[in-house]
Residue, then its C-alpha position, 0 to 999 in steps of 0.5 A: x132083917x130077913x129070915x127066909x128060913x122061916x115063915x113070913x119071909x116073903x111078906x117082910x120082904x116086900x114090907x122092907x123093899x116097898x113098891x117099885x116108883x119106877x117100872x124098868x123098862x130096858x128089858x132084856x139085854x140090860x135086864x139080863x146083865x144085871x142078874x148075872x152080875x149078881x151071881x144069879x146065872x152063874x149059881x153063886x149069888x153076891x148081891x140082889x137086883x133090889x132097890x133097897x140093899x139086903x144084908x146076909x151076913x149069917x144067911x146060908x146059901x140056900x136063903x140067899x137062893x130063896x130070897x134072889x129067886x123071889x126078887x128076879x121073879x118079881x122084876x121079871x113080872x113088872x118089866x112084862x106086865x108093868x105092874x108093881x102089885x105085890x099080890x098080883x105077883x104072888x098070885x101070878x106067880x103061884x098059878x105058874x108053879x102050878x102050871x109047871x108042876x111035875x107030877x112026881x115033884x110033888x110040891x102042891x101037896x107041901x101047901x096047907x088049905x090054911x096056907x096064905x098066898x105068900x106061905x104057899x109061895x115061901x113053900x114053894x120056892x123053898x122046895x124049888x132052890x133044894x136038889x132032888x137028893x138027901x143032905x148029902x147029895x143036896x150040899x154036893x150038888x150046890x152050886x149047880x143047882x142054883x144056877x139051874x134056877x134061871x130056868x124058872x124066870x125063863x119059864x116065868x116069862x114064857x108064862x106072862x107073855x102067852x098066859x101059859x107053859x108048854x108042857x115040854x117047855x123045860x124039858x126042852x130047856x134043860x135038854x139044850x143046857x145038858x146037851x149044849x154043856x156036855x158038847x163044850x166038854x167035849x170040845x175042851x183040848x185039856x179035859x181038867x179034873x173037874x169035867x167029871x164032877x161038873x157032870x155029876x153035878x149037872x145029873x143031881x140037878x136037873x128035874x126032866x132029863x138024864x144027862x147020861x142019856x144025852x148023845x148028841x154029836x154037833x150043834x146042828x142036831x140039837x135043834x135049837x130053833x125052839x128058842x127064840x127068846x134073847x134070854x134063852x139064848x143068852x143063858x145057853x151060852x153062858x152055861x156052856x161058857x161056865x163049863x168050859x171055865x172049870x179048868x180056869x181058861x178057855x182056850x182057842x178051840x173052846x172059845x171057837x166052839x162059844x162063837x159057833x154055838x152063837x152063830x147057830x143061835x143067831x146072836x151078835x158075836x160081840x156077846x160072846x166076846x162080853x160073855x166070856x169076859x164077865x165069866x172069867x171075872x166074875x169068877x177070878x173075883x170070886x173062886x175062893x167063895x164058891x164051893x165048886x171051884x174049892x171041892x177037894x172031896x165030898x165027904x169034906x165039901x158035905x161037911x163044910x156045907x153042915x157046919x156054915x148051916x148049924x153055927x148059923x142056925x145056933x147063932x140065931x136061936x142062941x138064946x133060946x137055946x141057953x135057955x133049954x140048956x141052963x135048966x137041965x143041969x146034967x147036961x150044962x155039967x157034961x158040956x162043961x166035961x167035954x171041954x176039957x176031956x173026952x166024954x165016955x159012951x155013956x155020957x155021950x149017949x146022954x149029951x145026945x138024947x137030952x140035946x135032941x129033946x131040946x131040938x124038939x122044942x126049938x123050930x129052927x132046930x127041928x133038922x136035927x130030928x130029920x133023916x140025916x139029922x144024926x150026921x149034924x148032930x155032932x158039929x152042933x156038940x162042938x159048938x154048943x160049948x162055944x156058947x156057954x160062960x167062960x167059967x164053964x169052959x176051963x181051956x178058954x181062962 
């Protein structure tokens, strides 16, 4: 099983799907179908476009993003250049990254010289699926940001075709979907209590443009005849159909303003009609599962988010970390206290600092050693116990 959590991941990867018998050569219309039926346009990924099912059960959101970005850049590279090298691919795919690279990103300087090709793109890929704000924004700002993430195969493909990236590519292209999706919203005749929230998100997201600062009046002014690309124009009108589905329809005048976008960008209106078909379905399928759509508030929503991150990351070091436990006795004695009463400062003092010089000999457990980390610290005490022997835990006879 994959663990994108740790290195090597892309490697093993590649080892389980093997190489492609068959190049696809149906792009880009199905190609396109295909991702978005995936979840991946719409920042809420269900399964892969891989020959090999993967299975995620115990993967967070942030490996699945990992893993989906990986595999849609792969497919993308064999459909342009047909070619399945798997090495040519990382390395293409690292000399883009650089190509991209923003200065105040500051992602090349993750990489260590000893660093292989696939461990520079495993980093890589790893700070790219992360918002550009701390635990608490990152887990508020979610589900946009994965959806953002199309703009890297857009570019990607931007960068096979003509061997390199305008410097302003994306930053024209994330103009357009802000400028596009705050234009929807603006055309909505019943704003919902999500429209703010849909903003906010929007801004924690995106790397080149403010969306605050975007003031365009009508689809004329935006100039969108930069984008020539089916893809592109695709994705556009895919995001603005998302925002417009946040107060769960899309009426008349929302659904005129789709056609009209399409007639600006000189798409075939049936893929407007398809577009908000398979939005509202994925979405109707799906809500209960995606954290945007179930928000209530941030401090519950971070919460949620924490907890999914620290049972997973219990669970796969639930071994190791039993066996740090049982040798420090103090500990196993206080764990096996708090499950029956409250434990006093003083023990609770204790049960944190002998916790945290566990978390320092754990890898996977080092997050708890982070800024922030302090804020998961007690959703990992509340499941510890959880782990132990039913002797240890009197309320569980």
């Amino acid at each position: 099983m994959i663990n994108a959590s740790a290195s090597g991941w892309i490697d093993k990867f590649f080892a389980e799907q093997g190489t492609s018998k068959a190049l696809v050569k149906d792009y880009p219309e199905s190609f396109y179908e295909r991702i978005r039926s995936t979840g991946f346009v719409y920042g809420h990924i269900i399964s892969f476009d891989t020959q090999k099912p993967i299975d995620t059960k115990g993967w967070i959101s942030e490996e699945v993003s990992k893993v989906a970005l990986l595999n849609t850049l792969y497919t993308t590279f064999e459909m342009i250049t047909q070619e399945s090298d798997q090495k040519v691919f990382i390395t293409t795919a690292l000399f883009f990254y650089k190509k991209i690279h923003p200065e105040t990103f500051n992602l090349l300087k993750k990489i260590l010289p000893e660093d292989n090709a696939s461990q520079s793109l495993e980093k890589l890929i790893n700070e790219r699926v992360k918002t550009n704000g701390n635990a608490f924004s990152k887990n508020f700002s979610h589900i946009v940001t994965n959806a953002l993430l199309f703009e890297d195969v857009l570019a990607f493909i931007h960068y096979l075709i003509h061997d390199e990236v305008p410097l302003n590519y994306l930053k024209k292209l994330e103009e357009a979907i802000v400028s596009v999706v705050s234009l929807a919203l603006k055309t909505k005749s019943n704003p919902s209590k999500y429209d703010d929230l849909l903003t906010k998100l929007f801004e924690a997201s995106v790397r080149f443009t403010k969306f605050s600062n975007v003031n365009v009046e009508n689809l004329e002014a935006l100039q969108l005849d930069y984008f020539s690309s089916v893809l592109e124009k695709y994705y556009l009108i895919d995001m603005a159909g998302l925002a417009m589905w946040s107060d769960e329809k899309i009426e008349q005048t929302e659904a005129s303003f789709l056609y009209e976008l399409a007639k600006v960008l000189k798409v075939n209106s049936t893929f407007v009609t398809e577009s908000i078909q398979s939005t509202d379905l994925f979405i109707e399928k799906h809500k209960k599962e995606i954290p945007y759509f179930n928000y209530s508030n941030p401090v519950k929503h971070f919460y949620d988010q924490a907890t999914q991150t620290v049972v997973v990351l219990i669970t796969r070091n639930k071994n190791r970390l039993l066996k740090e436990l049982s040798q420090s006795g103090e500990l196993m004695v206080l764990l096996a206290h708090s499950t029956h009463r409250d434990l006093n400062e003083k023990e609770k003092k204790k049960v944190k600092k002998q916790l945290l010089d566990i978390c320092k000999t754990i890898p996977s457990l080092t997050i708890f050693l982070l800024p922030g980390g302090s804020l998961l610290l007690p959703i990992l005490i509340k499941f510890i116990p959880k782990l132990l022997p039913t002797a240890f835990n009197e309320n569980l006879e």
